[in-house]
N, CA, C and O atoms as CSV, one atom per row, in Angstrom:
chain,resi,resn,atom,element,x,y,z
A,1,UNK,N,N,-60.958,29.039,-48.683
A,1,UNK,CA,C,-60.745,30.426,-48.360
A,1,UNK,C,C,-61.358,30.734,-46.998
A,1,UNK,O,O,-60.989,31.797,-46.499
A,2,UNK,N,N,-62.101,30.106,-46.408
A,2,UNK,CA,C,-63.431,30.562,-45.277
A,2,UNK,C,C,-62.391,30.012,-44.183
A,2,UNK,O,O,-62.121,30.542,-43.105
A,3,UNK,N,N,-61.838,28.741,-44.754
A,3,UNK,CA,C,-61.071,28.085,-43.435
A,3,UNK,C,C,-59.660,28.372,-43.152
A,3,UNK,O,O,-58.898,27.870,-42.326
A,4,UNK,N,N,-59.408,29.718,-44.429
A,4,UNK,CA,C,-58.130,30.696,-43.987
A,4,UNK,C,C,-58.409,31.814,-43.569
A,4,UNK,O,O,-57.518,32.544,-43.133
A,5,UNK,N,N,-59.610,32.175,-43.604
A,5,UNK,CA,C,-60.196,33.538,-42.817
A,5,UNK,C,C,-60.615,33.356,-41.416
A,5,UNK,O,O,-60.823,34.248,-40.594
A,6,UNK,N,N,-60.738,31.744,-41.208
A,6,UNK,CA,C,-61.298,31.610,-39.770
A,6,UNK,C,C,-59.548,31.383,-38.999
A,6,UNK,O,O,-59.327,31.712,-37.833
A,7,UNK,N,N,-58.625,30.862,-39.789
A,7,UNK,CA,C,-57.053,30.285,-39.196
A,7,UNK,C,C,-56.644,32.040,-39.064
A,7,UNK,O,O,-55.611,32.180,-38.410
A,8,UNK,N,N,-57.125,33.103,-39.451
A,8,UNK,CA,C,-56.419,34.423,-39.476
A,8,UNK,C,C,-57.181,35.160,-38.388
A,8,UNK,O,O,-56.714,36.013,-37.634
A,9,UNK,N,N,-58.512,34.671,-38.426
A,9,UNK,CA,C,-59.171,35.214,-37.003
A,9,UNK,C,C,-58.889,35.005,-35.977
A,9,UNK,O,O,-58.538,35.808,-35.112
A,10,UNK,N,N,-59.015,33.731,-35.908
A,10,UNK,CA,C,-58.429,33.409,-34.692
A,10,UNK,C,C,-56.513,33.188,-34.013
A,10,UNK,O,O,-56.070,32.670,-32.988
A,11,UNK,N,N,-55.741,33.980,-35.383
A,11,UNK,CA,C,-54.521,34.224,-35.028
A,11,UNK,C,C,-54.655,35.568,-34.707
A,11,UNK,O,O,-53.648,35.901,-34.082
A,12,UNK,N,N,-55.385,36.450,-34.835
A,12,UNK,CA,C,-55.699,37.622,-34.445
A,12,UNK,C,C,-56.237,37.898,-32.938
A,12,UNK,O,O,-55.916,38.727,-32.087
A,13,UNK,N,N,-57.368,36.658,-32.981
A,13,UNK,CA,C,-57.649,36.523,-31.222
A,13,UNK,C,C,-56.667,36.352,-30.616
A,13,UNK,O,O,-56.014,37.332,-30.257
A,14,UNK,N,N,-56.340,35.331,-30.377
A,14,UNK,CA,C,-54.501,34.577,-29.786
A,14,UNK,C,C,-53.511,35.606,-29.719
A,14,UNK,O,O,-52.519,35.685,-28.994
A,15,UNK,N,N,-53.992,36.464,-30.692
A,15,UNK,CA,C,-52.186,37.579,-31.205
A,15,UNK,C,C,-51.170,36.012,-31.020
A,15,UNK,O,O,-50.487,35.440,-30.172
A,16,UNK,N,N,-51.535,35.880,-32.130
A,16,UNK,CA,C,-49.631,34.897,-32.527
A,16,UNK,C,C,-49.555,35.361,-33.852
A,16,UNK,O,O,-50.314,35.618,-34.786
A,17,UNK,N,N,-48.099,35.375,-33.527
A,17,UNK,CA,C,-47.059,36.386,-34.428
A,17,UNK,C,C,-46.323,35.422,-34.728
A,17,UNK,O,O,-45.466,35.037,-33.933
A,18,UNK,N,N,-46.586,34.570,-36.478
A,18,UNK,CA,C,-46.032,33.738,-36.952
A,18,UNK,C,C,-44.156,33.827,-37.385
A,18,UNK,O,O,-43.245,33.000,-37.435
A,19,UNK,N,N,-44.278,35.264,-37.620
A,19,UNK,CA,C,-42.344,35.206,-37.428
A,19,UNK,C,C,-41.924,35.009,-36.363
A,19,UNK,O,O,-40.868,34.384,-36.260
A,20,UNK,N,N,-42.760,35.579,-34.949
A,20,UNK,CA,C,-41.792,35.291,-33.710
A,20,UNK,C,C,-42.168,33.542,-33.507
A,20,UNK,O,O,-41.735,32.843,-32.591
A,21,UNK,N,N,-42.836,33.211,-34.325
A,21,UNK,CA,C,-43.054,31.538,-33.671
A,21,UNK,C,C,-42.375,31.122,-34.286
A,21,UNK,O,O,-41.969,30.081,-33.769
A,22,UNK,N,N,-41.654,31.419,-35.761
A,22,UNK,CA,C,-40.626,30.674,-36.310
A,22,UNK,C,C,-39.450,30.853,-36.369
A,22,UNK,O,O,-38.635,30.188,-37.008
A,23,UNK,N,N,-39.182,32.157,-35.425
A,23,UNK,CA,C,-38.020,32.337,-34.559
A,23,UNK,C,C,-37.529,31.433,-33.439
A,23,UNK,O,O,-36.493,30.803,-33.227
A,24,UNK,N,N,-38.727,31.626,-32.784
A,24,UNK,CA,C,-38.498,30.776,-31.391
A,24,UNK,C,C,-38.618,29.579,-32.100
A,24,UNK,O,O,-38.227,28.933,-31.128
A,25,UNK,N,N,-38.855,28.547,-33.102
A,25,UNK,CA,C,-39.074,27.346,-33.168
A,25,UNK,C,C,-37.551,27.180,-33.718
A,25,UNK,O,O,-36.893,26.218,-33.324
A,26,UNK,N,N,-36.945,28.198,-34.705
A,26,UNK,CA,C,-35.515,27.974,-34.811
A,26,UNK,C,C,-35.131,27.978,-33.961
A,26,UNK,O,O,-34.681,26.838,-33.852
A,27,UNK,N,N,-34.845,28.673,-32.789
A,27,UNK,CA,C,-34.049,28.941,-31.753
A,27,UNK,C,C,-33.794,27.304,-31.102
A,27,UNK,O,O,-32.703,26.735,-31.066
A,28,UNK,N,N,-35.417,26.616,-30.501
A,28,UNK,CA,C,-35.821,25.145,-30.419
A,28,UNK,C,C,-35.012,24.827,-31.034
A,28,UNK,O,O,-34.144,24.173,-30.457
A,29,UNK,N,N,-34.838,25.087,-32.471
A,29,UNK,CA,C,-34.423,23.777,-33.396
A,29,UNK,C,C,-32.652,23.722,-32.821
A,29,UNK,O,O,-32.123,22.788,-32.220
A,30,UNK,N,N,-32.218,24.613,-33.102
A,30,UNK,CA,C,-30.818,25.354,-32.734
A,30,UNK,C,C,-30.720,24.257,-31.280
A,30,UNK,O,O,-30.601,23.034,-31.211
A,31,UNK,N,N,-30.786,24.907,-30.633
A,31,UNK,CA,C,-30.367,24.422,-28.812
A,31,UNK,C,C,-30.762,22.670,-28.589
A,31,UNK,O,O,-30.280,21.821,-27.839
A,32,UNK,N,N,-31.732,22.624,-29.499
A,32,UNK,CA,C,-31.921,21.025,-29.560
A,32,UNK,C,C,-31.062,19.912,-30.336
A,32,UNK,O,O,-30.906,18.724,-30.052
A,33,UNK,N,N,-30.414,20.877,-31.702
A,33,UNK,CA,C,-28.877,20.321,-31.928
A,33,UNK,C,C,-28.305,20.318,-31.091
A,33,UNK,O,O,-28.016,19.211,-30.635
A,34,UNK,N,N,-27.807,21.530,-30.397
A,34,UNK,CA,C,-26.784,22.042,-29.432
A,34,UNK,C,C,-27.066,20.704,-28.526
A,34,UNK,O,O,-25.989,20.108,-28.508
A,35,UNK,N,N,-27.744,20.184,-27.992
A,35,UNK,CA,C,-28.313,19.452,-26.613
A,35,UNK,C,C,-27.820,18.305,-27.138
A,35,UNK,O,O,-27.083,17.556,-26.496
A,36,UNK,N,N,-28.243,18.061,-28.507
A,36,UNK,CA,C,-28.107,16.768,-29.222
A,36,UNK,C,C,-26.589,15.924,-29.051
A,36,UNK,O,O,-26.163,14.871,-28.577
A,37,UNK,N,N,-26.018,17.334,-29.889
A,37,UNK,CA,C,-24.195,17.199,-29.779
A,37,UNK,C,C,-23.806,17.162,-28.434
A,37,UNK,O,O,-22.778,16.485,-28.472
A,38,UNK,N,N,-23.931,17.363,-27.700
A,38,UNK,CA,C,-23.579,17.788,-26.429
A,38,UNK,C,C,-23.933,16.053,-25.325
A,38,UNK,O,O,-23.243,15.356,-24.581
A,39,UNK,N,N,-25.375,16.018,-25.820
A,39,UNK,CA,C,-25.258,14.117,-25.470
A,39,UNK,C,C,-24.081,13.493,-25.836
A,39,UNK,O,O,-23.126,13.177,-25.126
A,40,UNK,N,N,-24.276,13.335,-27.158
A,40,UNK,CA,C,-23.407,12.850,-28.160
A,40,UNK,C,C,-21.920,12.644,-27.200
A,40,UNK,O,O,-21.369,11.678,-26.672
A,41,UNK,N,N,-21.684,13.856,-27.290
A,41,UNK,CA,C,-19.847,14.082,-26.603
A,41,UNK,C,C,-20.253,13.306,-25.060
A,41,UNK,O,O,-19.326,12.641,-24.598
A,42,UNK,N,N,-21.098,13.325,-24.519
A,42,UNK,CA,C,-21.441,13.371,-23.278
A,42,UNK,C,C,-21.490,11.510,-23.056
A,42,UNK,O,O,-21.216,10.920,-22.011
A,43,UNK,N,N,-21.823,11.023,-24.072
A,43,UNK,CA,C,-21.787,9.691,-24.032
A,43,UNK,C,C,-20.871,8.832,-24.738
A,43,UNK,O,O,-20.479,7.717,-24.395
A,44,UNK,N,N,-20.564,9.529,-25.821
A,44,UNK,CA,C,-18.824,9.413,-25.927
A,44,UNK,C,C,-17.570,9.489,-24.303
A,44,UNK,O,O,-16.578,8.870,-23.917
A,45,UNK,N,N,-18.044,10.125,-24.035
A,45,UNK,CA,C,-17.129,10.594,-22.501
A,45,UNK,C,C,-17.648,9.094,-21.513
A,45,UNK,O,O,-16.925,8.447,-20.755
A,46,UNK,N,N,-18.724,8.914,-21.749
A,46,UNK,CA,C,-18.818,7.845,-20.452
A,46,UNK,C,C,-18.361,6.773,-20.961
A,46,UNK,O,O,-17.702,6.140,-20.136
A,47,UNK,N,N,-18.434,6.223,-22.109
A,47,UNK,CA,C,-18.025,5.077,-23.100
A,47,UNK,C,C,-16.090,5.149,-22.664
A,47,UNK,O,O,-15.591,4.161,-22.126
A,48,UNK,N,N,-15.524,5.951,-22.866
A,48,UNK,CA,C,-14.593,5.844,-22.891
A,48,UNK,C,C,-14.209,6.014,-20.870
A,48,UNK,O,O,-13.390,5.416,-20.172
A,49,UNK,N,N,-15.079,6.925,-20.576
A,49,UNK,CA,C,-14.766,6.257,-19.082
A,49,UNK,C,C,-15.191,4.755,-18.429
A,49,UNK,O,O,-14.700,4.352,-17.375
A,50,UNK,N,N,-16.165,4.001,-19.207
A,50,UNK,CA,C,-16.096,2.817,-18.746
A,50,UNK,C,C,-15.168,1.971,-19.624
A,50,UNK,O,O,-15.328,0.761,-19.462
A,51,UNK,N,N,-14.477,2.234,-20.285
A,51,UNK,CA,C,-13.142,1.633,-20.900
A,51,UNK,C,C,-12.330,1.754,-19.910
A,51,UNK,O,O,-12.090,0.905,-19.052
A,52,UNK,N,N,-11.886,2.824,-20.013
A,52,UNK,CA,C,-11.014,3.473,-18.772
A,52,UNK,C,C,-11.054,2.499,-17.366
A,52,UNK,O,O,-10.049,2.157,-16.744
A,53,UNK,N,N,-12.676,2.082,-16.963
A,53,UNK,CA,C,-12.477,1.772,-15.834
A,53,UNK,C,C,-12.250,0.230,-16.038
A,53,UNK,O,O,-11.501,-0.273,-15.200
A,54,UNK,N,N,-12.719,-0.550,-16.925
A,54,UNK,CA,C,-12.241,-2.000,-17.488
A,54,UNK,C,C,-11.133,-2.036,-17.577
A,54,UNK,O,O,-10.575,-3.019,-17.089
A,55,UNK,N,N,-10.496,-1.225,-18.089
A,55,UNK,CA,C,-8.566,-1.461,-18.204
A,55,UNK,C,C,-8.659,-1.301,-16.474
A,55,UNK,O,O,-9.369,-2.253,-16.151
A,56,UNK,N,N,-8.375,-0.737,-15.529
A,56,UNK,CA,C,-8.375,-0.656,-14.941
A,56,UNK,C,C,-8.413,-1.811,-13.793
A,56,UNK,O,O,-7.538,-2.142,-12.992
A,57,UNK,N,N,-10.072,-2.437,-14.044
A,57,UNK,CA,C,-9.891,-3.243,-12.868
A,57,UNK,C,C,-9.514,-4.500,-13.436
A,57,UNK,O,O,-9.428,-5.410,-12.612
A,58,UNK,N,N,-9.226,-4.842,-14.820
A,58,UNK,CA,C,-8.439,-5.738,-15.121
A,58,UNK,C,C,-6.745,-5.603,-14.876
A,58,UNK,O,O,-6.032,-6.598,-14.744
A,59,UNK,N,N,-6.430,-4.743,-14.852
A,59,UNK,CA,C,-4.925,-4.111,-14.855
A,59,UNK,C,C,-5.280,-4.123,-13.129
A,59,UNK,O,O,-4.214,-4.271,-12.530
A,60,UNK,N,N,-6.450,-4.011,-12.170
A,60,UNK,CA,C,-5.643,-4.536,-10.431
A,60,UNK,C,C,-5.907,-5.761,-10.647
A,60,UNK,O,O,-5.229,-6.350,-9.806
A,61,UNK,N,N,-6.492,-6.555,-11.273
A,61,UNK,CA,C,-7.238,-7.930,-10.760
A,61,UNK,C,C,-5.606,-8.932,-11.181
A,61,UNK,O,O,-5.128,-9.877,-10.554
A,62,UNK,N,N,-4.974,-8.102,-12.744
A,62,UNK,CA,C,-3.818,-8.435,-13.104
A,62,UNK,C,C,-3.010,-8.788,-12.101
A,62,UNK,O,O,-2.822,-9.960,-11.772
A,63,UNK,N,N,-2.402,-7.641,-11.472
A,63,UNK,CA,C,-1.748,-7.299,-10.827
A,63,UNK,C,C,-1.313,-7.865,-8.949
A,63,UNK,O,O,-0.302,-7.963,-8.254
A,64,UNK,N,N,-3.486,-8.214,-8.747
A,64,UNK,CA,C,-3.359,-8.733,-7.864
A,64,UNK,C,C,-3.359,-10.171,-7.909
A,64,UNK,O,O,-3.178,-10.719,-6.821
A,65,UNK,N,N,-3.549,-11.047,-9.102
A,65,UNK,CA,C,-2.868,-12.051,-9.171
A,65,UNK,C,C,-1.279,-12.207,-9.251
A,65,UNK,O,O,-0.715,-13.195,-8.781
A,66,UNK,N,N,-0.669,-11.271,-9.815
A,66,UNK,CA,C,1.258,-11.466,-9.647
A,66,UNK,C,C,1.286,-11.583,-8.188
A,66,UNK,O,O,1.628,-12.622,-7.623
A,67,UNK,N,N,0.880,-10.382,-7.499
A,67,UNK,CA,C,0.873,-10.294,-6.301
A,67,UNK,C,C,0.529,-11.945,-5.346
A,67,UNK,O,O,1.284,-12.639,-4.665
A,68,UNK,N,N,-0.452,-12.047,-5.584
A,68,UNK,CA,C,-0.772,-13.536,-4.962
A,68,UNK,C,C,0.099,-14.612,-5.609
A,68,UNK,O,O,-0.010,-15.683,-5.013
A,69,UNK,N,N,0.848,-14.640,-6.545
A,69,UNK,CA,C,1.712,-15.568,-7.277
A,69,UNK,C,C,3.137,-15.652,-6.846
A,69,UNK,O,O,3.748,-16.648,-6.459
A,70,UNK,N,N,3.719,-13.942,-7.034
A,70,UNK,CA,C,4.754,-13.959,-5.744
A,70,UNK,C,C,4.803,-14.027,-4.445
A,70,UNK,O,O,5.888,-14.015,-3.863
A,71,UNK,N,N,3.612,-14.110,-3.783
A,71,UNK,CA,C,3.383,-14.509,-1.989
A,71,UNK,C,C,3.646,-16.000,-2.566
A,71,UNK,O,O,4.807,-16.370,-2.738
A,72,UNK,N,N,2.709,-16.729,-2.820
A,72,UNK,CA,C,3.101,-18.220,-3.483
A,72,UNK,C,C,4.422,-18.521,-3.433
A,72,UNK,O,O,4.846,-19.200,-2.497
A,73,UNK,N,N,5.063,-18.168,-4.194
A,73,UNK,CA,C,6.367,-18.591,-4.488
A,73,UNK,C,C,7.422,-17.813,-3.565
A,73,UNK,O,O,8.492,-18.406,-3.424
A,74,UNK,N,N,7.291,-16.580,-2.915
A,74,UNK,CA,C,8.369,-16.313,-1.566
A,74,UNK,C,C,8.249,-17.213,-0.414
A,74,UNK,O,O,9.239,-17.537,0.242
A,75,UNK,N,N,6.851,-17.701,-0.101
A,75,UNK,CA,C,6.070,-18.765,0.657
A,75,UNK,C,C,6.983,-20.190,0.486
A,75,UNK,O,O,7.537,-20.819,1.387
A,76,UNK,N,N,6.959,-20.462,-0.843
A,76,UNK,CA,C,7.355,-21.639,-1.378
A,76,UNK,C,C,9.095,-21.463,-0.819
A,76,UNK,O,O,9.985,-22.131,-0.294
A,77,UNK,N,N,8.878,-20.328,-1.255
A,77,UNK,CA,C,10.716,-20.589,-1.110
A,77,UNK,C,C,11.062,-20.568,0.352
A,77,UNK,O,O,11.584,-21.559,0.863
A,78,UNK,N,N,10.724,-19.185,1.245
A,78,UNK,CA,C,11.010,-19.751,2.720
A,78,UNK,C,C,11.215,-21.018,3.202
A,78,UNK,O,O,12.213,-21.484,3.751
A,79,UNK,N,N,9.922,-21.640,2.877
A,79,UNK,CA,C,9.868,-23.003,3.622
A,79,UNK,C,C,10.813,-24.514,2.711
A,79,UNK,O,O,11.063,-25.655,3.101
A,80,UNK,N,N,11.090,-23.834,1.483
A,80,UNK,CA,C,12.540,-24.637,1.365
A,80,UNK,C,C,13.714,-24.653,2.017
A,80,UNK,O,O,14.478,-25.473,2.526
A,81,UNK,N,N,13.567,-22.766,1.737
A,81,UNK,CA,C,15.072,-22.360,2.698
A,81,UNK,C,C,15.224,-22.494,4.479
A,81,UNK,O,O,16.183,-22.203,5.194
A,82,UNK,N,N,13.698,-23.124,4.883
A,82,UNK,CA,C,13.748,-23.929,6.407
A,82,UNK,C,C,13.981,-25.055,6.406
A,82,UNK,O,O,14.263,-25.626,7.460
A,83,UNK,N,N,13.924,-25.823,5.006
A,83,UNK,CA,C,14.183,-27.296,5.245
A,83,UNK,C,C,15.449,-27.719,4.998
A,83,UNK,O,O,15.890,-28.727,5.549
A,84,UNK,N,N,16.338,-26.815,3.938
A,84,UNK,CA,C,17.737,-26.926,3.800
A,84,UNK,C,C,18.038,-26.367,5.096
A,84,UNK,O,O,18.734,-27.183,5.699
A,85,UNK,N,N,17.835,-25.395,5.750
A,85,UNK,CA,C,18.610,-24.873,7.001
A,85,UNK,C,C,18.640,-26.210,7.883
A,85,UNK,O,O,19.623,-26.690,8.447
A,86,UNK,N,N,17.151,-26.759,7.865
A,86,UNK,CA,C,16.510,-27.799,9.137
A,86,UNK,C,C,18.223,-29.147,8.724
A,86,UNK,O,O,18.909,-29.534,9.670
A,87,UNK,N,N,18.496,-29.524,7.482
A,87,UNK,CA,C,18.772,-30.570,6.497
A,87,UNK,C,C,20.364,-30.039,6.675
A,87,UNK,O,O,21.111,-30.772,6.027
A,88,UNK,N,N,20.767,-29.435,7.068
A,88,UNK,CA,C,22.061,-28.598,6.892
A,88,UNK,C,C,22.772,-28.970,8.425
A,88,UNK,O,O,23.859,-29.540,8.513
A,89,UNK,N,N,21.890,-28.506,9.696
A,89,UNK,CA,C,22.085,-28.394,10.923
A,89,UNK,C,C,22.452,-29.910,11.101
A,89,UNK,O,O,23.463,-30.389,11.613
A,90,UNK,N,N,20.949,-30.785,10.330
A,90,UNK,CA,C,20.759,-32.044,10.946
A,90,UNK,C,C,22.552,-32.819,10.533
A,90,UNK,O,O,23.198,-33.316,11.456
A,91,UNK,N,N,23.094,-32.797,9.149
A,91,UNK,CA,C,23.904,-33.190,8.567
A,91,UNK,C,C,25.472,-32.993,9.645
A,91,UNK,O,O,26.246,-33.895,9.963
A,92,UNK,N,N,25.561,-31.393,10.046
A,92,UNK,CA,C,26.286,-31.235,10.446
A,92,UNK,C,C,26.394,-31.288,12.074
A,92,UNK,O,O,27.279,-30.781,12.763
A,93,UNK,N,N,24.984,-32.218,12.611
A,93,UNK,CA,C,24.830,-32.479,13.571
A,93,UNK,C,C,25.552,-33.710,14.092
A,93,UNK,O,O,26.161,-33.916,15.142
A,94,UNK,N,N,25.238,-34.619,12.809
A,94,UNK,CA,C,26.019,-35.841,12.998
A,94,UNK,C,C,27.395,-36.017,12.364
A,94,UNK,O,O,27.947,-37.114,12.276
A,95,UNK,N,N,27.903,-34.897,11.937
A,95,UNK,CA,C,29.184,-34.927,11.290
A,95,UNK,C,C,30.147,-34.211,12.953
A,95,UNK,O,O,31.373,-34.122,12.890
A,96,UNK,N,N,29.615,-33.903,13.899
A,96,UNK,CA,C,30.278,-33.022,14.944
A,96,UNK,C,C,31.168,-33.869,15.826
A,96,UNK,O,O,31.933,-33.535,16.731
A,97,UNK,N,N,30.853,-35.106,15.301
A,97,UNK,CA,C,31.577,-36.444,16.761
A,97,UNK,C,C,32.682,-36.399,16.072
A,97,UNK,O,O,33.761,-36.333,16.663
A,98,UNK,N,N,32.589,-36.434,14.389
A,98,UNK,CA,C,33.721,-36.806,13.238
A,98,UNK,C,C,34.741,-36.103,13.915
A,98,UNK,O,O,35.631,-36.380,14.719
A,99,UNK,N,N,34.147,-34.687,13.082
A,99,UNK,CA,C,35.092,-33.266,13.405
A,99,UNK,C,C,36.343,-33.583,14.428
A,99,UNK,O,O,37.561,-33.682,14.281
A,100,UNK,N,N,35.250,-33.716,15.768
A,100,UNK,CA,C,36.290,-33.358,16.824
A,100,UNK,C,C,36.812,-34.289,16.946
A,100,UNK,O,O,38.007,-34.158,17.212
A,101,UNK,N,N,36.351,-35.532,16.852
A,101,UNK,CA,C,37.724,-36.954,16.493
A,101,UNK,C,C,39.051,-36.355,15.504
A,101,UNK,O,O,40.245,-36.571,15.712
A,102,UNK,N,N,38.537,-35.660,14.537
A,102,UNK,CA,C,39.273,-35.902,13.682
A,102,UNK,C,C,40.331,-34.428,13.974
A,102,UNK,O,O,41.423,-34.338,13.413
A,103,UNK,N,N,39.785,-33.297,14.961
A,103,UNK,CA,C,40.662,-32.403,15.168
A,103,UNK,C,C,41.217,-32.873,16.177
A,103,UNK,O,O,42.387,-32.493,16.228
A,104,UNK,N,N,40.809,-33.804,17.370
A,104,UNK,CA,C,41.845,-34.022,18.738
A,104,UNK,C,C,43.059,-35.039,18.008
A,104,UNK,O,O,44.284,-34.945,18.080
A,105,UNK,N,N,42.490,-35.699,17.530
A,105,UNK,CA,C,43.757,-36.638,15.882
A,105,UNK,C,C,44.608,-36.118,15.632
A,105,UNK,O,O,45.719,-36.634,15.750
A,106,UNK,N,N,44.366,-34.477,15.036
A,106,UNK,CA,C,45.526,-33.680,14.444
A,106,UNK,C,C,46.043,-32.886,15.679
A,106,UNK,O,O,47.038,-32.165,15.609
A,107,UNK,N,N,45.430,-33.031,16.632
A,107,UNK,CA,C,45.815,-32.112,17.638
A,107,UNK,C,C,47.226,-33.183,18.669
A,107,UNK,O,O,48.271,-32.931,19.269
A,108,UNK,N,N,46.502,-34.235,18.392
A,108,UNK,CA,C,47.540,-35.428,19.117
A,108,UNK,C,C,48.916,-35.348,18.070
A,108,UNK,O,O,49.996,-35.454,18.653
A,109,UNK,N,N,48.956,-35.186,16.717
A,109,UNK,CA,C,49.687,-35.525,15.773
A,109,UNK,C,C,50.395,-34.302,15.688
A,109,UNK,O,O,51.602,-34.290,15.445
A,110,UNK,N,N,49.655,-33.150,15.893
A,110,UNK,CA,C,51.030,-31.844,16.308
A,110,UNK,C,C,51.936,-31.974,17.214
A,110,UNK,O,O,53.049,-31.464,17.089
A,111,UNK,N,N,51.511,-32.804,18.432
A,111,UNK,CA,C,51.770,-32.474,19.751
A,111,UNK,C,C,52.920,-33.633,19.343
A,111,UNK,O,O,54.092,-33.266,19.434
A,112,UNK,N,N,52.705,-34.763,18.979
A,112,UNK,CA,C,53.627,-36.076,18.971
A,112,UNK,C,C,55.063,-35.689,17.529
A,112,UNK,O,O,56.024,-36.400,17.236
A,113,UNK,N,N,54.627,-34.252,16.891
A,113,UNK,CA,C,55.275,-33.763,15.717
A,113,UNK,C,C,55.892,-32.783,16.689
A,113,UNK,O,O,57.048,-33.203,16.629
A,114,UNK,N,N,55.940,-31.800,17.521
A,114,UNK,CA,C,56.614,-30.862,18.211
A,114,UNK,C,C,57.546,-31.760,18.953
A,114,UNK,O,O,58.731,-31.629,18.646
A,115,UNK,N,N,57.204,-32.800,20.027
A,115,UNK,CA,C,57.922,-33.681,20.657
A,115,UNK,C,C,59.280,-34.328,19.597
A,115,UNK,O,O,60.356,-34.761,20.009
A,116,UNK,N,N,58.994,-34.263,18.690
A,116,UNK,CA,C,59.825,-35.053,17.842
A,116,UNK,C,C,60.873,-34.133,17.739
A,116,UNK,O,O,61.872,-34.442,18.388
A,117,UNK,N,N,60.933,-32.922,17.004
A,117,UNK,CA,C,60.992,-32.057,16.679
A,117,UNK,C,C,62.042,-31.993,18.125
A,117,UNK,O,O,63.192,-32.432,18.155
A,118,UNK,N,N,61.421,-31.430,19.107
A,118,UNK,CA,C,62.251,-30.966,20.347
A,118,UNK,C,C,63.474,-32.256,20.258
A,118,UNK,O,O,64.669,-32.133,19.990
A,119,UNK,N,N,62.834,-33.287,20.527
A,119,UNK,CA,C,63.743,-34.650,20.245
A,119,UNK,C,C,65.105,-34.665,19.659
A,119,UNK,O,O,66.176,-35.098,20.082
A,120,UNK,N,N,64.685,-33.945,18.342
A,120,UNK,CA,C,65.524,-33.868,17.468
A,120,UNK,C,C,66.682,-33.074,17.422
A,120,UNK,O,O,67.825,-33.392,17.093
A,121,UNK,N,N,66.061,-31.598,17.937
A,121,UNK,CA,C,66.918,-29.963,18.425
A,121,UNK,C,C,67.493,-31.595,19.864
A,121,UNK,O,O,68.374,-32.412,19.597
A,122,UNK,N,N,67.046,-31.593,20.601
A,122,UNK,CA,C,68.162,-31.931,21.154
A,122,UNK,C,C,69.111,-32.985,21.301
A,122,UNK,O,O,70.094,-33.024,22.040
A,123,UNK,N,N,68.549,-34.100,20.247
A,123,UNK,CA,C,70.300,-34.860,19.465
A,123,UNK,C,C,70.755,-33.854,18.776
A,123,UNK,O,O,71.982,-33.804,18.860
A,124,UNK,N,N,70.431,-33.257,18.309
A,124,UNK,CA,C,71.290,-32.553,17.266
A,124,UNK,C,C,72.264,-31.846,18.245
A,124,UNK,O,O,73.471,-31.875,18.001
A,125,UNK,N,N,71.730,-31.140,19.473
A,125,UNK,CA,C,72.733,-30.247,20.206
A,125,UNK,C,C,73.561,-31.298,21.312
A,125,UNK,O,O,74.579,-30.889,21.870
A,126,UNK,N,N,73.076,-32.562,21.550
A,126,UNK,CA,C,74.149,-33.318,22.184
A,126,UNK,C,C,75.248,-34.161,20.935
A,126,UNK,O,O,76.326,-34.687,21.209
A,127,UNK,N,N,74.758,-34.109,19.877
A,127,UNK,CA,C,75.788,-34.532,18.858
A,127,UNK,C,C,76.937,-33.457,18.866
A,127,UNK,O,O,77.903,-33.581,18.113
């Protein structure tokens, strides 16, 4: 009893006003949920923004491998399509003596086919 008459004295010195302290300690309690939840969502939010950013730089790192895969292979292909061009020229380099042998040939063989021809128109018109 002595050591609740001395806890009442000296709440009397102090003036503390045990409803307003268990007001304000609800209020504490209150806003310190509030704060609580509010982490909560708050670290939920970064969790899913560092998801967010993992898809992400896996989806460029993806991406910049296709990228480096099709340089590769347009790469690859140019320099085929220089060696068939190179392989094409060379072929029809040494086919060019043929050719024109083989067109002054037909060109001799028109000319010796018209002659005939005229030859012919004119037995036919001295017959």
């Amino acid at each position: 009893k002595r050591h609740h008459q001395s806890l009442l004295q000296k709440q009397k010195e102090f003036n503390i006003d045990p409803i307003a302290l268990g007001n304000e300690a609800s209020q504490l309690e209150t806003e310190a949920s509030r704060l609580d939840e509010t982490i909560g969502q708050l670290e939920f939010k970064q969790r899913e923004a560092e998801r967010a950013r993992l898809d992400a730089s896996s989806d460029a790192s993806r991406e910049s491998e296709d990228a480096r895969v099709a340089r590769d292979h347009s790469s690859h292909l140019a320099s085929r399509l220089a060696s068939a061009e190179r392989d094409a020229k060379a072929q029809l380099a040494s086919l060019q003596p043929m050719i024109q042998e083989q067109h002054a040939g037909w060109q001799r063989l028109m000319q010796q086919q018209r002659s005939l021809d005229e030859d012919q128109r004119t037995l036919g018109n001295k017959l």
